[in-house]
Phi, psi and omega in degrees: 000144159331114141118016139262173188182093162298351212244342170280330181270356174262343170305301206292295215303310195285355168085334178000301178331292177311317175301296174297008151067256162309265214311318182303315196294303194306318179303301169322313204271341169278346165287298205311332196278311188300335181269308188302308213294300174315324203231337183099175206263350189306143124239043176271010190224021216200054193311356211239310170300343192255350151281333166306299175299344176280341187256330196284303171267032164281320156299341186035052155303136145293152183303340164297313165349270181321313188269010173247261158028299213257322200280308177314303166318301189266016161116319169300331172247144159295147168190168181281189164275094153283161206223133172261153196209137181252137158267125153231138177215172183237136198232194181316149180052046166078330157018125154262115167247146158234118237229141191228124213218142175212100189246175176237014196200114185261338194262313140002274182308289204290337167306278168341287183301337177264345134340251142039261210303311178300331192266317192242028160103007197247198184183156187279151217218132147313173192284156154079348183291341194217330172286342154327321189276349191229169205211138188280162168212151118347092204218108185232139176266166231164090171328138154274009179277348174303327186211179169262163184305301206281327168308306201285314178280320165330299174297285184334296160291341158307316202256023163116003171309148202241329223164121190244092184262152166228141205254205201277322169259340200221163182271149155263024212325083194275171187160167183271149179294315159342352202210353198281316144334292192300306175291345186278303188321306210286341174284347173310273258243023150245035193021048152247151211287053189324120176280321152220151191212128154190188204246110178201173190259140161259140195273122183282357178203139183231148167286118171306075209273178198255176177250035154282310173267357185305281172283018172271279181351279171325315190306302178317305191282313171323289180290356165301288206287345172296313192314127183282009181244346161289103171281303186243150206219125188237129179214161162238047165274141148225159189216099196355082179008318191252359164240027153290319164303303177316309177294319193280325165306349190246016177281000000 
């Protein structure tokens, strides 16, 4: 259904984020840089940096990081030039995937990825063929043990929230990006903890997927995300709780 990403809640489940480590600090530290270039080093003036950075100690990036990373953006340290890139593909059972990518070698990249994809049942997608189906959202996540649900829909739709899920550990909080700020502030300032927050795409209509495709898919989305120039990986599949279970006991 709209205003999900089965594939961001199997991330959160499987811990994936953690495991890998290193490469999550190179991806962060290549945003922190791409938002200072952009926006300057404030980041009380610079929302995209201060979502970077909101992710980096959710990662418990150290704080030299984060400030040589910024330092990096705005010019004070040499460093390279990244260039952002929208990928788009399609993957086993038609999967619309879509990939937000930040390189210093665009021909590098778009070779790898279509590697990637060819190995793992997909193919590279014209420009516009796949990014129609998914629409950004606002997306902030919430241990539940930080609040209660009804506190948590007070502030949150008040202060411009669209929508409220609860998933087995953490709440999900949808919203127009238009709001996202705004609503990021009022879980602050009402002292609750955000566990993640960021701008990201959602698929407005998903594929069911089977259990022929199911573990290609998942295959797929992994090694995407493994790439280190691949920050974010977007699909519209979903897949059944119990044959999700299934696939991961028998990895």
């Amino acid at each position: 259904m709209s205003g999900h990403s089965k594939w961001s809640t199997i991330k959160r489940k499987k811990g994936a984020l953690d495991a890998k480590r290193g490469k999550i600090f190179t991806k962060i530290i290549k945003e922190i840089q791409v938002a200072a270039k952009l926006g300057g080093g404030d980041e009380e003036a610079n929302p995209r940096l201060r979502t970077a950075v909101l992710a980096a100690k959710a990662a418990n990036m150290p704080l030299a990081n984060v400030e040589r990373a910024i330092k990096k953006g705005t010019g004070e340290i040499e460093s390279v030039t990244y260039e952002e890139i929208t990928y788009e593909a399609y993957g086993p059972g038609g999967v619309a995937i879509l990939m937000e990518a930040l390189t210093d070698n665009k021909n590098r990249t778009v070779s790898e990825i279509r590697h990637i994809l060819t190995r793992h049942g997909g193919n590279l997608a014209t420009s516009g063929s796949v990014a129609y189906n998914f629409e950004k959202k606002g997306i902030i996540t919430i241990d539940r043990k930080a609040c209660s649900e009804d506190d948590l829909l007070m502030i949150a739709l008040d202060a411009g929230a669209e929508d409220i899920s609860t998933e087995e550990d953490v709440y999900e909080v949808n919203m127009d990006p238009g709001h996202f700020e705004k609503v990021k502030k009022a879980l602050e300032n009402a002292q609750i903890e955000v566990a993640s927050a960021a701008v990201t795409m959602i698929p407005k209509t998903t594929i069911k997927a089977d259990e022929k495709t199911a573990p290609k898919i998942l295959g797929l989305m992994e090694a995407l995300e493994d790439h280190d120039d691949i920050q974010n990986v977007y699909a519209n599949f979903d897949i059944d709780d119990t044959l999700l279970s299934e696939i991961q006991n028998a990895e």
